[in-house]
C-alpha positions in Angstrom: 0.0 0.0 0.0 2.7 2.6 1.3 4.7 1.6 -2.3 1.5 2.4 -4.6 1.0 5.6 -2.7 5.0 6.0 -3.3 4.8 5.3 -6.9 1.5 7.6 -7.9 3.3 10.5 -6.0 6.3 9.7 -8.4 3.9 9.6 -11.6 2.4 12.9 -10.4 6.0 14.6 -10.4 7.0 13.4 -13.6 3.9 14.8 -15.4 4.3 17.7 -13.7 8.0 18.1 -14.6 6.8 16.9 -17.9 4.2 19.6 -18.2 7.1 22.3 -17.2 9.4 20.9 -20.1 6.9 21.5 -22.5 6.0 24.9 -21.8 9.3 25.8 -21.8 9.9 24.3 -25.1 6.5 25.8 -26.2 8.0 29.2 -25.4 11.5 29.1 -26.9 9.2 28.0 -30.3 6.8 30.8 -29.7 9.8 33.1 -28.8 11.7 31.9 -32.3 9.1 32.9 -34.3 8.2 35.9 -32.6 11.9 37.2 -33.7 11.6 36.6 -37.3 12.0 39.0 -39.7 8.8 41.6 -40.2 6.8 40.6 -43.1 6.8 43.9 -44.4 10.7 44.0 -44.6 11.0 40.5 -46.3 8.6 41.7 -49.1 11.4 44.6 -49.7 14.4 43.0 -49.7 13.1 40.5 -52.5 12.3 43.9 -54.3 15.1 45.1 -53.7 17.1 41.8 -55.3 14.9 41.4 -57.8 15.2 45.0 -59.0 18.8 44.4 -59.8 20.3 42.9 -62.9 20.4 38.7 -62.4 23.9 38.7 -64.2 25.8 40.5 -61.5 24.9 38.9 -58.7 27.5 36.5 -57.8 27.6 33.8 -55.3 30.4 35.4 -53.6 28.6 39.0 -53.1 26.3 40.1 -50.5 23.6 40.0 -52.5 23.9 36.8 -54.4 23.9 35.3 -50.8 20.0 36.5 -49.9 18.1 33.5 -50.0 15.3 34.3 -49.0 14.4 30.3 -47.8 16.2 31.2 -45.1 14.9 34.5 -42.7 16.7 37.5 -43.6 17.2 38.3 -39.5 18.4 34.7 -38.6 21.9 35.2 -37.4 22.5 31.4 -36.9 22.3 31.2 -40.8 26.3 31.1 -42.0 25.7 30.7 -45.7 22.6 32.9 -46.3 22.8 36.9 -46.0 26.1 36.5 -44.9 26.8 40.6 -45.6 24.4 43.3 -46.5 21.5 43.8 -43.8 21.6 44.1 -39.9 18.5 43.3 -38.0 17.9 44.5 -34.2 14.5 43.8 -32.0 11.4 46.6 -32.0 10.7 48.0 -28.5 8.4 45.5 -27.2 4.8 47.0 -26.1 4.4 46.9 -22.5 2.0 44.1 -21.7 2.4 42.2 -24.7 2.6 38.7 -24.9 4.8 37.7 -27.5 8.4 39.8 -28.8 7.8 41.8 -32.4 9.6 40.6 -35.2 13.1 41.6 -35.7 13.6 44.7 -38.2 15.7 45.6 -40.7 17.9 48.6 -39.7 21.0 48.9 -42.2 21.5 47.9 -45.4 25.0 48.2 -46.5 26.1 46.8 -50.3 29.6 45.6 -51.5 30.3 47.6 -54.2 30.6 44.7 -56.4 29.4 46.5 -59.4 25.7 45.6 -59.7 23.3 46.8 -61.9 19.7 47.7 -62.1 17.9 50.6 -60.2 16.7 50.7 -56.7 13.0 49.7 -55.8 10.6 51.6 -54.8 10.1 49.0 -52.4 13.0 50.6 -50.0 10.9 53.1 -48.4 8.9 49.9 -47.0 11.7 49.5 -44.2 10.5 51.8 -41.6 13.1 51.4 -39.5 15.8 51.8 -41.4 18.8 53.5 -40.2 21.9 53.0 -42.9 21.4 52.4 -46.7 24.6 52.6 -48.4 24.7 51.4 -52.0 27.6 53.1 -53.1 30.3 52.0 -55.5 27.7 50.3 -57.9 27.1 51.1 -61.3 22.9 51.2 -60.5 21.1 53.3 -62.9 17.4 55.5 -63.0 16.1 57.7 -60.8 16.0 57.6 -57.0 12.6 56.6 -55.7 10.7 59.5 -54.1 10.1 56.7 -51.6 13.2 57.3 -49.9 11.5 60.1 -48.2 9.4 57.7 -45.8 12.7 56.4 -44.1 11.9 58.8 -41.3 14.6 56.7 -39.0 17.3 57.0 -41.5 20.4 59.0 -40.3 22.8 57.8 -43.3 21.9 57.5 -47.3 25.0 57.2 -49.5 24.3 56.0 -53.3 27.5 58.1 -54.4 29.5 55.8 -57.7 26.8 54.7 -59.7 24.7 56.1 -62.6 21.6 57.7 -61.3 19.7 60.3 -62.9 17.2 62.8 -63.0 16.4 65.3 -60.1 17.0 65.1 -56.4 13.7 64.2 -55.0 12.2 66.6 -53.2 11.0 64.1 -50.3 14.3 63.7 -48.9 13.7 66.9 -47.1 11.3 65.2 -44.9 14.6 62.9 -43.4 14.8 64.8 -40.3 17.4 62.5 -38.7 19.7 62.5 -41.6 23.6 62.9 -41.2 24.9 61.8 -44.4 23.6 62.3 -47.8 25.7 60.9 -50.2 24.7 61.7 -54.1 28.1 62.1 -55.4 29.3 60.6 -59.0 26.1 60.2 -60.7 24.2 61.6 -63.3 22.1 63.7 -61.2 20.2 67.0 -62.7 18.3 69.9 -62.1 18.6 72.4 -59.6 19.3 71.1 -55.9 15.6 70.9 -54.2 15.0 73.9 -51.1 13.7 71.0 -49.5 17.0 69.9 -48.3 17.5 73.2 -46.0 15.2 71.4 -43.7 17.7 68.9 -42.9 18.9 69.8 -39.5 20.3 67.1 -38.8 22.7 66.7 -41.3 26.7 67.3 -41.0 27.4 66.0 -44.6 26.6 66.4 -48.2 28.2 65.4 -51.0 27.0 66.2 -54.5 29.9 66.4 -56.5 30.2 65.2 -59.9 27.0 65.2 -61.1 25.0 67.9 -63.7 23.4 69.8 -61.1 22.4 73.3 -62.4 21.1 76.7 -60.9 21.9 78.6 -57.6 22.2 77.1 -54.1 19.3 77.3 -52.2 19.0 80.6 -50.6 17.8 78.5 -47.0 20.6 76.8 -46.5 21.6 78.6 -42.8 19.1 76.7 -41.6 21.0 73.6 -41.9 22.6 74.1 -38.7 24.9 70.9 -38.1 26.2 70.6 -41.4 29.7 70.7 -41.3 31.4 69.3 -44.9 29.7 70.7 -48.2 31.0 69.5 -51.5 29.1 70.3 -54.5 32.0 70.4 -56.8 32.2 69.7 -60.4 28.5 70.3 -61.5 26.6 73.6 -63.2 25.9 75.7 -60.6 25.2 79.2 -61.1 24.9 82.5 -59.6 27.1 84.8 -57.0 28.7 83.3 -54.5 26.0 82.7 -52.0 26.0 85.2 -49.4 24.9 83.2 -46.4 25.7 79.5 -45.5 25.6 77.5 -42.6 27.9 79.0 -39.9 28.7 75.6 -38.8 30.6 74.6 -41.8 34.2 73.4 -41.6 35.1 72.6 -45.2 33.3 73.9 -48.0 34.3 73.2 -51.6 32.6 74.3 -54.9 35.4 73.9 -57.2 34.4 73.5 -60.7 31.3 75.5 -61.5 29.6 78.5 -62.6 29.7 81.0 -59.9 30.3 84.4 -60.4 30.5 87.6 -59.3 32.7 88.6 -55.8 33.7 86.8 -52.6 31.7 88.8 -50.1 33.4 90.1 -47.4 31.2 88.5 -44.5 33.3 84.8 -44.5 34.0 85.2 -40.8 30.3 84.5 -40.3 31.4 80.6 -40.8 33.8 80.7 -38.0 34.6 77.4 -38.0 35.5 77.2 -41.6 38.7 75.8 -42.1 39.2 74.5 -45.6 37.3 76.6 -48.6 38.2 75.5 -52.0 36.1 77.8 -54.7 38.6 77.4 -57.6 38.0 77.0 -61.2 34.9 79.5 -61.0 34.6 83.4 -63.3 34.8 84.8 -59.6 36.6 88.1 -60.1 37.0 91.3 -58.0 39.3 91.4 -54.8 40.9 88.8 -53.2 39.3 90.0 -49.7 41.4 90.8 -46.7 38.6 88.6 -44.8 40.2 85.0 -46.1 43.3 86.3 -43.9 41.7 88.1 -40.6 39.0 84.8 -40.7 39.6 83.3 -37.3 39.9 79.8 -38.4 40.7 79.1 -41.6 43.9 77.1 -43.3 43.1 76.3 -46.5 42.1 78.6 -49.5 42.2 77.6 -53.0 41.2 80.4 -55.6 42.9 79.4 -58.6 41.3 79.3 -62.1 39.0 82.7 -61.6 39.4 86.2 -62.8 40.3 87.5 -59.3 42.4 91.4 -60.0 43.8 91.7 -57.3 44.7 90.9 -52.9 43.0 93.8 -50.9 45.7 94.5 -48.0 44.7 94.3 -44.8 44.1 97.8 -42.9 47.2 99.0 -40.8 44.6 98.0 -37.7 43.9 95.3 -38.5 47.5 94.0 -39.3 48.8 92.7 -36.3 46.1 90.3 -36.2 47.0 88.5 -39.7 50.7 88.9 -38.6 49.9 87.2 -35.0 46.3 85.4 -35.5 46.3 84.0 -39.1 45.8 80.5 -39.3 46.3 80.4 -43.1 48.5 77.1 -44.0 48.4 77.0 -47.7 47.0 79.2 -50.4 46.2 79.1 -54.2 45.4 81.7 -56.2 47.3 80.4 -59.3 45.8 81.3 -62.8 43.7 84.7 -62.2 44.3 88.2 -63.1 46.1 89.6 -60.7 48.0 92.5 -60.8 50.4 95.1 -59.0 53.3 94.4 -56.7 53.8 91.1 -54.3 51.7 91.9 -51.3 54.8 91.6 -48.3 52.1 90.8 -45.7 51.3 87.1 -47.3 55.1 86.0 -46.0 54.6 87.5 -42.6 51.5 84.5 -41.8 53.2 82.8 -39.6 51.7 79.8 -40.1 51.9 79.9 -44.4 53.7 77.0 -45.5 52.8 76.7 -49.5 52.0 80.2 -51.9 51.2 79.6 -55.3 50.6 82.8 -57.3 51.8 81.1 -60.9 50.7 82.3 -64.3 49.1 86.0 -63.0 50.0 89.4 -64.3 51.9 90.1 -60.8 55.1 92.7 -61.0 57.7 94.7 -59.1 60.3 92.5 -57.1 60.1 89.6 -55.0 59.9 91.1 -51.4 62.9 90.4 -48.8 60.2 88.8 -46.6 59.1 85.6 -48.9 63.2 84.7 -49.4 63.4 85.2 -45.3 60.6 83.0 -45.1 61.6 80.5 -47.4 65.9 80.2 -46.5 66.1 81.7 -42.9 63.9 79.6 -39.9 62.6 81.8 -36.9 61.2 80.5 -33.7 57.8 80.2 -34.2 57.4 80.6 -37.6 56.2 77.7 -40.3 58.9 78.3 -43.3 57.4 78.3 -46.6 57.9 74.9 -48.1 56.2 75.6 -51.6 56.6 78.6 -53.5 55.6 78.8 -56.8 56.0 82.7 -58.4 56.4 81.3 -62.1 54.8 83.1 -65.0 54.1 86.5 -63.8 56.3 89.6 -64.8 58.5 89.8 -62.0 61.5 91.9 -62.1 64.7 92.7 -60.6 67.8 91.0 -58.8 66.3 87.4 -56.5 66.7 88.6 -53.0 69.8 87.4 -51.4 68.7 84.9 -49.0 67.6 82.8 -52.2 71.4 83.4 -53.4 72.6 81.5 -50.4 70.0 78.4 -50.7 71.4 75.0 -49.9 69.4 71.9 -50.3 70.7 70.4 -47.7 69.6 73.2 -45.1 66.5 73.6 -46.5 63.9 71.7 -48.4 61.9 74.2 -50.6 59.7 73.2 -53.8 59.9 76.7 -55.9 59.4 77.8 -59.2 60.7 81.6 -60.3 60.3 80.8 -64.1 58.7 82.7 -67.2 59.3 85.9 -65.3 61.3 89.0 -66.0 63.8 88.0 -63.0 67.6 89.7 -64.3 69.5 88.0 -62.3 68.2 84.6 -61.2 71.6 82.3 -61.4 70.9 78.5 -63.3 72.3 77.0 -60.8 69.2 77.6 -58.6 67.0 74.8 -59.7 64.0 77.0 -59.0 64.9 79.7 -61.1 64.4 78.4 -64.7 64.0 80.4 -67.9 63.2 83.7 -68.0 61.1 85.8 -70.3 62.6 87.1 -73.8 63.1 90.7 -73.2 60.7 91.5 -75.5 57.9 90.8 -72.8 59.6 92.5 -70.1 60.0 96.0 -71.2 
């Protein structure tokens, strides 16, 4: 009797250790397929594949490895989307009973050279954080869809073939960081919209067809920091207000024209500004050297007259403050006499005033500069004075030049210089005296 009781009590445990097993096993399954990829985001990424030319999708790229029998957001998966996406887990509702599916939150391509365009689809991922299909040789225009990604913080589809307009919906991107639309075939003036990105600290449009005048809102693109719409079409003065957050700012290679204004202290952070190969003309403006921050200026290629001299007050802060390390202002117009005040930066390393209309003699200070060294002053390393109608005797200092004290790339060439010895390799030949008289 006492070993029948024994046993039913030992039955009674193992069911209910049985009936523990199971529910645990029941919720790991329940769990598992509670973390599978959203629906929604599955659908897309087979647009997204399917969008792109079958030929270049190898079995070695990241996109030749989506198959989509396996879930997308299964990370125990070694030979299916090996590279490309990253999933992470939605806020789970408080109260609810089972985990939301995994979402997709980056998609980042190899730039194994596919082709084909990029679905419309996209703008299904809602929680999308990172696209970057850069380095591809895609092709059409860029779905308006885009502008649904209201999560997204970086878009890059710079190297490939894309064409047609900017949409306008990427202004609604409030979260954006990086917009990448360099190296395409992009046209058509750059939308307004895009001044509502305040979020964003860099754009690249360079190398594309874009036309007409930056957009006259762009201040209110307060945290953008890098601008580079170099080498398109674009039109107009020099625009006279920017972000003041911008640290490098490069618009090489267009169609501006008119004058630098005067007001480029307003971007107080700026450090590099690159406008060359532009019709700019006008005056050099004494505001590139009193500007509080910046180190790099490259003018060359423009129709600039001449270098506006800074006031006698305002002197000693370009002689002590400047932060100018290199400048180009090869290939304008400029005329009159060496300004002196350009070798008294103390921080100018490289000048390069070649093929102007510059004249007058080559002042003591850019030989002191180059040959001497002073305590706390950057020498000039590059020096490049060639093809302008300089006159006179080369300022001894230069006389005395040794390669072995001092390591100085320099070109005096095509000048009117009378006594520049060939023996100085920087010297070169000089202008037929028919030119110089």
């Amino acid at each position: 009797m006492v070993a029948g009781t024994k046993n039913k009590s030992r039955e009674r445990k193992m069911v209910a250790l049985g009936l523990v097993l199971e529910s645990v096993m029941l919720l790991s399954i329940a769990t598992s397929c509670a973390a599978k990829t959203a629906a929604v985001d599955i659908q897309a990424l087979q647009q997204i594949k399917s969008s792109i030319d079958p030929s270049t999708l190898h079995s070695s790229s990241c996109l030749g490895s989506w198959d989509f029998s396996h879930d997308p957001c299964d990370a125990t998966s070694s030979t299916s989307f090996v590279c490309g996406i990253r999933c992470d887990e939605e806020l789970q509702e408080e109260g609810a009973s089972t985990r939301p599916p995994r979402r997709v939150t980056s998609i980042v391509l190899d730039g194994y050279g596919y082709r084909g365009f990029l679905s419309p689809f996209v703008g299904n991922l809602s929680a999308l954080q990172a696209l970057d299909v850069s380095g591809n040789a895609l092709s059409g225009a860029l779905p308006a869809s885009l502008g649904k990604l209201a999560r997204l913080r970086r878009l890059d589809v710079s190297g490939n073939a894309f064409s047609g307009g900017i949409p306008e919906s990427l202004g609604e991107l409030r979260s954006l960081e990086h917009l990448g639309l360099a190296r395409n075939a992009l046209s058509g003036t750059i939308p307004a919209s895009l001044s509502r990105l305040s979020s964003l600290r860099r754009l690249d449009l360079y190398s594309n067809l874009l036309s007409g005048e930056l957009p006259i809102a762009m201040p209110a693109m307060s945290s953008l920091l890098y601008l580079d719409a170099s080498s398109n079409r674009i039109t107009g003065p020099f625009p006279g207000r920017l972000p003041p957050s911008l640290v490098r700012l490069s618009l090489r290679d267009n169609r501006l024209s008119g004058q630098l204004p005067s007001n480029l202290g307003d971007m107080a952070a700026l450090e590099v500004l690159d406008v060359s190969r532009n019709a700019l003309w006008g005056a050099l403006p004494d505001s590139i050297f009193l500007h509080p921050s910046l180190q790099q200026v490259n003018v060359a290629g423009n129709a600039f007259q001449w270098i506006q001299t800074p006031g006698l007050a305002a002197m000693p802060l370009v002689v002590l403050g400047s932060k100018m390390v290199a400048l180009d202002a090869s290939h304008n117009r400029l005329r009159g006499p060496l300004p002196p005040f350009l070798a008294e930066l103390p921080r100018l390393s490289s000048l390069s005033l070649t093929g102007n209309m510059l004249g007058g003699t080559i002042p003591l200070q850019y030989a002191i500069k180059a040959v001497e060294s002073a305590v706390g002053i950057q020498p000039l390393r590059r020096l490049f004075l060639d093809g302008n109608l300089l006159v006179g005797a080369l300022p001894f200092p230069f006389l005395t030049w040794s390669p072995s004290a001092t390591l100085i790339s320099a070109s005096f060439a095509n000048n009117c210089l009378h006594s520049c010895p060939p023996s100085l390799p920087f010297c070169g030949a000089q202008r037929p005296a028919t030119q110089c008289s």
